[in-house]
C-alpha positions in Angstrom: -70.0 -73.1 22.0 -72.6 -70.6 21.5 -70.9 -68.4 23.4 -67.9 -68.6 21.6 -70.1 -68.4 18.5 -71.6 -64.9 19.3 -67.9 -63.6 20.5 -66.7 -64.2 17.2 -69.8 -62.6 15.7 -69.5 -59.6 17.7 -65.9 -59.2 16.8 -66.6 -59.7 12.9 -69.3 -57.7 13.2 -69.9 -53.9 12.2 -69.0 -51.5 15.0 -71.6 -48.9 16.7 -70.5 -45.7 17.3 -71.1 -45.3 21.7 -74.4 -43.7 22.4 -74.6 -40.5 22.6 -76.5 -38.5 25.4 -78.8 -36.2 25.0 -78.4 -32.8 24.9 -74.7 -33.4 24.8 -72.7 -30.7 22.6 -71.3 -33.4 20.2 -74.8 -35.4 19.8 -75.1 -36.4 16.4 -71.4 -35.7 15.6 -69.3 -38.1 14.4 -66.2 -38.2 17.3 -62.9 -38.0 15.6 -61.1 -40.9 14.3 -57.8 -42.9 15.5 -56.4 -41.4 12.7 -57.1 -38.2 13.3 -56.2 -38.5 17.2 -52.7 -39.9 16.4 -52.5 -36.6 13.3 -52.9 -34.2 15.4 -50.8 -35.5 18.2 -47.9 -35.3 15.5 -48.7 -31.8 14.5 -48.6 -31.0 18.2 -45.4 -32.3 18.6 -43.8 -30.8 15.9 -45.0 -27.2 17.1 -43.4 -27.9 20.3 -40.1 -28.9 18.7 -40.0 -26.1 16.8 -40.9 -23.5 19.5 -38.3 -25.4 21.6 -35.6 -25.2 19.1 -33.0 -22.1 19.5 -29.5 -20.9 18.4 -27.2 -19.9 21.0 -23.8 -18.7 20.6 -21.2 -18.4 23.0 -19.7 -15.1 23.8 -15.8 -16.8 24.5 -15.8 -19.4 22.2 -14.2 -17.6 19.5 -11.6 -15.7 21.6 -10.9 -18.9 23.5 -10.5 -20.6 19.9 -7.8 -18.1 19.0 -6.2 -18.6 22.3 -5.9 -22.5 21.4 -4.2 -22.0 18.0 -2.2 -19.0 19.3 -0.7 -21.4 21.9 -0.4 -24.4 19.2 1.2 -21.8 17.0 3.6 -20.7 19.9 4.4 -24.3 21.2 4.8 -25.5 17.4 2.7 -27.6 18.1 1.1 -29.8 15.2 2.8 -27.3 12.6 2.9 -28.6 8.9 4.3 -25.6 7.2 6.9 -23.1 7.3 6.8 -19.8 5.9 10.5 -17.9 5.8 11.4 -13.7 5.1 14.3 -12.5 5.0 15.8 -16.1 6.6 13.7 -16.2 9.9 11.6 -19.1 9.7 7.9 -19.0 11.6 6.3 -22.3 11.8 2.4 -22.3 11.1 -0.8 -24.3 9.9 -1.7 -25.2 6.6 -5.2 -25.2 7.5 -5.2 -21.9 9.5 -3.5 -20.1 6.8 -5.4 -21.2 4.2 -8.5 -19.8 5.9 -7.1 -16.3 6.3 -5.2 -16.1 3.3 -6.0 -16.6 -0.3 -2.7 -16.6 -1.6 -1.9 -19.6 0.6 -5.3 -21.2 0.2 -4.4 -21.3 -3.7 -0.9 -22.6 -2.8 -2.3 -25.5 -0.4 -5.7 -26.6 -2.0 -4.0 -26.6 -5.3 -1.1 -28.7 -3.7 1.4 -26.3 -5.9 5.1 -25.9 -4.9 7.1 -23.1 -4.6 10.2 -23.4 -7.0 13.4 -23.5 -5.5 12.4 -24.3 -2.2 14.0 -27.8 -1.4 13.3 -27.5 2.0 9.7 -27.0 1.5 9.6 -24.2 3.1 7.2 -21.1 1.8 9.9 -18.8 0.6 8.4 -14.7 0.6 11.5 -12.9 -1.0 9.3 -9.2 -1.5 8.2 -9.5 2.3 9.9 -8.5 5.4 10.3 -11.3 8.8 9.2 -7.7 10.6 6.0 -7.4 8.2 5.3 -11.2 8.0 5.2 -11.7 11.3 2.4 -8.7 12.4 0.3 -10.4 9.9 1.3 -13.9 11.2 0.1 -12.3 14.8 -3.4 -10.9 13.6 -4.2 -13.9 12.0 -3.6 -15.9 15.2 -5.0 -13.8 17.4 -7.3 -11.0 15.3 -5.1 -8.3 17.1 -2.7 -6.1 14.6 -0.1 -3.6 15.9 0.5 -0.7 13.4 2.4 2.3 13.6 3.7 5.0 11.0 6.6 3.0 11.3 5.7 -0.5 10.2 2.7 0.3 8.4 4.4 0.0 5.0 6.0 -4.0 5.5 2.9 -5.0 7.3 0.7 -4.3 4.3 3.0 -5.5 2.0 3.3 -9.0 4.1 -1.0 -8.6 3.6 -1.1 -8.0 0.1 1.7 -11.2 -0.9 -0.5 -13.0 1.3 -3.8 -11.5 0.1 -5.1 -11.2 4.0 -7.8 -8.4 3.4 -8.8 -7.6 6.9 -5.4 -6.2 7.7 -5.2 -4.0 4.5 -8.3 -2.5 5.6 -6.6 -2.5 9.3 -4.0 -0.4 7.2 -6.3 1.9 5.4 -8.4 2.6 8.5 -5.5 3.1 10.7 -3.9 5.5 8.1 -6.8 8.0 7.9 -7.5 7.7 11.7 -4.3 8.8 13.0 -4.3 11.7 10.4 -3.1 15.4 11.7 -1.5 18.2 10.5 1.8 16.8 12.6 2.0 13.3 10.6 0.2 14.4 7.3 2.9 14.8 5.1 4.3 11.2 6.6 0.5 9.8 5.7 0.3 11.1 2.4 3.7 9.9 1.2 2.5 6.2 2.1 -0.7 6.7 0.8 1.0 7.3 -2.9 2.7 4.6 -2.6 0.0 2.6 -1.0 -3.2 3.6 -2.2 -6.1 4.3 -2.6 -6.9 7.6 -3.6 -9.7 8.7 -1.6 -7.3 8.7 1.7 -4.6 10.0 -0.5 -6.9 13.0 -1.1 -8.1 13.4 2.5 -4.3 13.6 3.1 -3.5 16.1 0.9 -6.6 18.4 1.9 -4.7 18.6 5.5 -1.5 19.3 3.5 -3.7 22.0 1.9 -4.9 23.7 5.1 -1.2 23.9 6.6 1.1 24.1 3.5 2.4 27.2 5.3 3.4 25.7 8.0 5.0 22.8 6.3 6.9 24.8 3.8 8.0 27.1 7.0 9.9 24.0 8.5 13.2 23.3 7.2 13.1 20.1 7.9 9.7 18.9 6.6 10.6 21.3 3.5 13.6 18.8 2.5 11.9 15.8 2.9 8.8 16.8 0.5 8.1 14.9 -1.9 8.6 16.5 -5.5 4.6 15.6 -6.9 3.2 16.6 -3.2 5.4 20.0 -3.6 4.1 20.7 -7.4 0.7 20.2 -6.1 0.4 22.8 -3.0 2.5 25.2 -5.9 -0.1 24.2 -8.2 -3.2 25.7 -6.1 -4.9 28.6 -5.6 -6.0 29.2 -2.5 -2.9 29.5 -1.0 -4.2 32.6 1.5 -1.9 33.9 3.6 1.4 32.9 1.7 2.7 35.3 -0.8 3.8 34.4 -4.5 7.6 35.3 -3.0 7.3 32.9 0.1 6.2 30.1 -2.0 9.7 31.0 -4.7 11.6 30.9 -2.1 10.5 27.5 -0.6 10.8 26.4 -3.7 14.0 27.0 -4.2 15.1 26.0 -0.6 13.7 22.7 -1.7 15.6 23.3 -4.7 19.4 24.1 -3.2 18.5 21.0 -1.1 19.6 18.8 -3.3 22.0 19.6 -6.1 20.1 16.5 -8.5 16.9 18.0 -7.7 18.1 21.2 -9.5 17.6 19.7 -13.3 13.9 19.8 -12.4 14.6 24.0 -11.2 12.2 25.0 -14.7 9.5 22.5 -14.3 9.1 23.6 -10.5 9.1 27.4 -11.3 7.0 27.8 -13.7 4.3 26.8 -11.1 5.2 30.2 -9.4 3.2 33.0 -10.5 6.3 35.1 -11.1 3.9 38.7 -12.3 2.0 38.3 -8.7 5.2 39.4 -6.9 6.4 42.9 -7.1 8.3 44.4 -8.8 10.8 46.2 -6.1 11.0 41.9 -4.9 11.6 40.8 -8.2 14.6 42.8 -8.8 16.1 42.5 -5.0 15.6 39.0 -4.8 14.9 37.1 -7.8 16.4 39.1 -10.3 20.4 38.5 -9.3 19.9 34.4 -8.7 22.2 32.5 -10.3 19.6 29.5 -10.8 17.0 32.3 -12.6 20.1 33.8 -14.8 21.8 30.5 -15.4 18.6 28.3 -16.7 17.3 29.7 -19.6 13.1 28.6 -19.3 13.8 30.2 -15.2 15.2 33.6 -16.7 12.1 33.3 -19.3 10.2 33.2 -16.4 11.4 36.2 -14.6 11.8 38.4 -18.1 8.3 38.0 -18.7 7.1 39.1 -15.3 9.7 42.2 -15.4 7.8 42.7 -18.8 4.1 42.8 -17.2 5.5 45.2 -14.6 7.0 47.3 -17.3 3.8 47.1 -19.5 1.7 47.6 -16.1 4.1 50.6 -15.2 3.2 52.3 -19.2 -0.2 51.3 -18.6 -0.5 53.3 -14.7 1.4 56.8 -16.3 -1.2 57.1 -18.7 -3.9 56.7 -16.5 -2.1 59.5 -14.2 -1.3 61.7 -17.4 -5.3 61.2 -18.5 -6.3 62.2 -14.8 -3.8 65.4 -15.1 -1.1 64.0 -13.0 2.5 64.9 -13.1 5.0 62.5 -12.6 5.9 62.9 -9.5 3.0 61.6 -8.6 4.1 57.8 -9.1 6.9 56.2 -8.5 7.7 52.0 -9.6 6.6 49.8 -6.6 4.6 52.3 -4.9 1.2 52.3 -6.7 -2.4 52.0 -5.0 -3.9 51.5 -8.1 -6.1 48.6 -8.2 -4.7 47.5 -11.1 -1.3 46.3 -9.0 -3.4 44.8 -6.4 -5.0 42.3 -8.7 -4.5 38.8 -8.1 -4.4 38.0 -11.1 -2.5 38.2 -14.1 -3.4 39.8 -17.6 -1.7 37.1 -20.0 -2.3 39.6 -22.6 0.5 42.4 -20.9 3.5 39.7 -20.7 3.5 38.6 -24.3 
């Protein structure tokens, strides 16, 4: 009994710290407490985790991924919509498409239905089958196909469907392939395309080979009227005379008997005092075309005036130097005067 007495004592007791030997680094240091030991075991532990802890990412996953759905897709396999062009019908996913394209994320998520569509098929009357399905492919697959060819119905399938990635595809594809062979075919669909910036680098490369261009019958007649204004409208045209660019003009012209109402607002972009005169009246003078419309004979009367006032202007600058006649004859001048490359407004009026 007294043992059991003291037992209980002890255990109700106050607790001594162990002794402590001498000399020993922690003597007369409180050792750390059980709550301290099991903190810091935590803390420990949660450092480990954390430098543990990493983010891996497979390198296949994603083309593996695309490989599933492109086989679903081909299988029509667990297809819930139908999207139709020009009556060819290509099965999809709602889910698929809705994540690649916002014009059919707004059509699903809103749960909207296209009118006249009893079917429930997805109806694209402005779209081509040809154009749909290259988008259809690239959004299956991330690969688009593109050529000067289908560039046009392929972006137009992107931009019903509002599928960025593949007007960019478009954009990109346009100004890499660009040449002074395909130019003119790049700058007529980016007009009608957009946007300007790769409409402008399109038409510098029309500017460095305008000769050529205008040399080729065939590129000539397909040139577009606004692309043919603007290389008539510039002036650095080196190495193609004032009488090369008339005459491609009106080639372009005589091409096509509607294009001739428009004959006055294309010539008067040809600067008809920079050719001479001897040209003037062997080739321009006797044209039907410049005596029949009256602004295109304007044109020529008022460069056969700056000749004629040029001419008055050239005999008294012989007579003042003491110069017969003889001395000059129309067409043959080396004054400096004749060579300009420009013209004085003031001599035509």
């Amino acid at each position: 009994m007294v043992e059991v007495g003291r037992d209980l004592w002890r255990s109700s007791g106050p607790t001594l710290p162990p002794p402590t030997q001498v000399g020993s680094p922690t003597a007369g240091c409180p050792g750390p407490s059980k709550d301290e030991d099991s903190t810091t075991s935590l803390d420990n532990l949660f450092r480990c985790s954390v430098t543990l802890m990493e983010r891996l990412v497979s390198d296949t996953y994603l083309v593996k991924l695309l490989e599933g759905i492109s086989s679903l897709r081909s299988q029509s396999a667990l297809c819930d919509v139908i999207l139709e062009a020009e009556g060819v019908c290509f099965p999809a996913h709602k889910i698929i498409l809705a994540s690649a394209s916002n014009y059919c994320k707004i059509l699903f998520v809103g749960n909207l239905t296209r009118a006249g569509s009893p079917d429930g098929n997805i109806h694209l009357k402005a779209v081509s089958a040809a154009g749909l399905r290259n988008v259809l492919n690239f959004i299956y697959s991330n690969k688009l196909e593109l050529s000067l060819q289908n560039i046009e119905e392929t972006f137009k399938a992107a931009e019903t469907l509002f599928v960025r990635e593949v007007i960019k595809l478009c954009f990109r594809f346009l100004e890499g392939c660009l040449n002074c062979e395909n130019c003119m075919d790049v700058l007529n669909i980016a007009k009608r395309l957009g946007p300007e910036e790769l409409r402008q680098k399109a038409m510098c490369y029309v500017g460095q080979h305008y000769k050529q261009i205008l040399s080729d019958p065939q590129c000539l007649k397909d040139l577009d009227r606004g692309i043919l204004c603007e290389i008539l409208d510039r002036t650095d045209t080196v190495g193609c005379s004032e009488l090369e660019l008339f005459k491609a003009a009106v080639s372009w012209l005589q091409h096509d008997r509607t294009r001739l109402k428009g004959a006055a607002d294309i010539l008067r972009r040809i600067r008809f005092p920079l050719i001479p005169l001897r040209d003037l009246q062997t080739y321009i003078q006797d044209m039907p075309l410049m005596m029949l419309d009256s602004n295109c004979h304007r044109y020529l009367q008022e460069a056969l005036n700056y000749h004629s006032h040029l001419a008055t202007a050239e005999q008294k600058t012989l007579k003042q130097q003491g110069c017969g006649f003889g001395c000059w004859a129309p067409g043959y001048s080396s004054s400096p005067a004749l060579k300009a490359q420009s013209v004085d407004i003031s001599l035509v009026q």
